[in-house]
Steps between C-alpha positions, in 0.01 A plus 500: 500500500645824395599751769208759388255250518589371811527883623149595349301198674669543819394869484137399420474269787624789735284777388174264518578429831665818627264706333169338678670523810659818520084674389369282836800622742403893372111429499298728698291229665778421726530846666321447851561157482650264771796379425404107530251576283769678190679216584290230450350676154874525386552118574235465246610702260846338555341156453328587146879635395633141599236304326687685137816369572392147585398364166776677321757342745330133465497568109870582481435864355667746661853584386794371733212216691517233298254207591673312754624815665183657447292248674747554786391816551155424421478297803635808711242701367234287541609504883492850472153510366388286749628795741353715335148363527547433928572887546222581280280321607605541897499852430130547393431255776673770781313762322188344406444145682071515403587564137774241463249196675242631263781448220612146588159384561390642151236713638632812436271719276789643290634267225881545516512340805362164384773512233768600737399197725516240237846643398630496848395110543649453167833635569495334844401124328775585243776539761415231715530286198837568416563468876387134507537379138785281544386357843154396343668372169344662265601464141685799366289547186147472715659759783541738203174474391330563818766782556409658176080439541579672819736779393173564175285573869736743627526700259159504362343535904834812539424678154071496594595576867767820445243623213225522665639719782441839500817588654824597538635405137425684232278342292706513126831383673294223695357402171789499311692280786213271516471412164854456477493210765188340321749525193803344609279211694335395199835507313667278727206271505484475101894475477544226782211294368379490864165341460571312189368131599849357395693703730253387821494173429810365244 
């Protein structure tokens, strides 16, 4: 890959996720605020900027991360994510405890937070697989396709859940970022052939 190239996508990936971020730190919303609660939104907005780099790292498509290496980091970042989601979530809780039970118990009125719940359970199921993959012996080519079904959640539940919100990001930038994650899922899925019936079961 040519150095230009590999210059021009890493500047891409930065500015749709420094961009996003850098609108929800300066929003006005967050004036008044307590700080566990900018906090917690930030985790969130952190955790959406994660979920780009994940499928380009398992891919192999960012310049200087090739696969092996890549999934390396991947793993990091998925423990990062996972983070990410515990102070968000703990956050609204110290803020908020009625509205988060409402959340996790689906019975909140507002629909973002249904998504955000079955992304949160996702991302939870996904790590504890790759926690205990090798100790219950499942087969490498079956682990991937639950981790990629589960990964497809994710980002679909993250993407509905972030646009939804009427908050701190502003809404072109949150767009732009979220569509870029739905992008690089599906072309990871396509490229890797992860639910192709020969690669489950071969």
């Amino acid at each position: 890959m040519g150095r230009t190239r590999a210059m021009l996508i890493w500047a891409v990936v930065t500015a749709a996720i420094v961009i996003p971020s850098a609108f929800a730190l300066s929003s006005p919303l967050l004036e008044w605020r307590r700080p566990v609660y900018v906090v917690a939104g930030f985790a969130g907005v952190v955790g959406l900027a994660l979920m780009l780099l994940q499928p380009l790292l398992a891919g192999g498509y960012l310049p200087g991360l090739p696969t092996l290496r890549g999934r390396r980091v991947h793993r990091v970042i998925g423990g990062a994510l996972v983070l990410a989601v515990v102070i968000h979530v703990a956050g609204l809780w110290i803020t908020s405890p009625p509205d988060v039970i409402d959340a996790l118990l689906f019975r909140s009125p507002t629909p973002f937070s249904a998504w955000g719940v079955i992304a949160m359970w996702a991302i939870f199921g996904t790590a504890l697989l790759a926690l205990l993959r090798r100790r219950i012996g499942l087969r490498l080519r079956l682990w991937r396709f639950a981790h990629t079904a589960l990964a497809v959640v994710i980002v679909a539940g993250t993407v509905a859940h972030a646009v939804l919100i009427d908050g701190t990001m502003e809404p072109v930038s949150k767009a732009i970022l979220g569509g870029l994650v739905v992008a690089a899922t599906a072309k990871v899925v396509v490229d890797l052939r992860a639910f192709s019936p020969r690669s489950i079961f071969r």
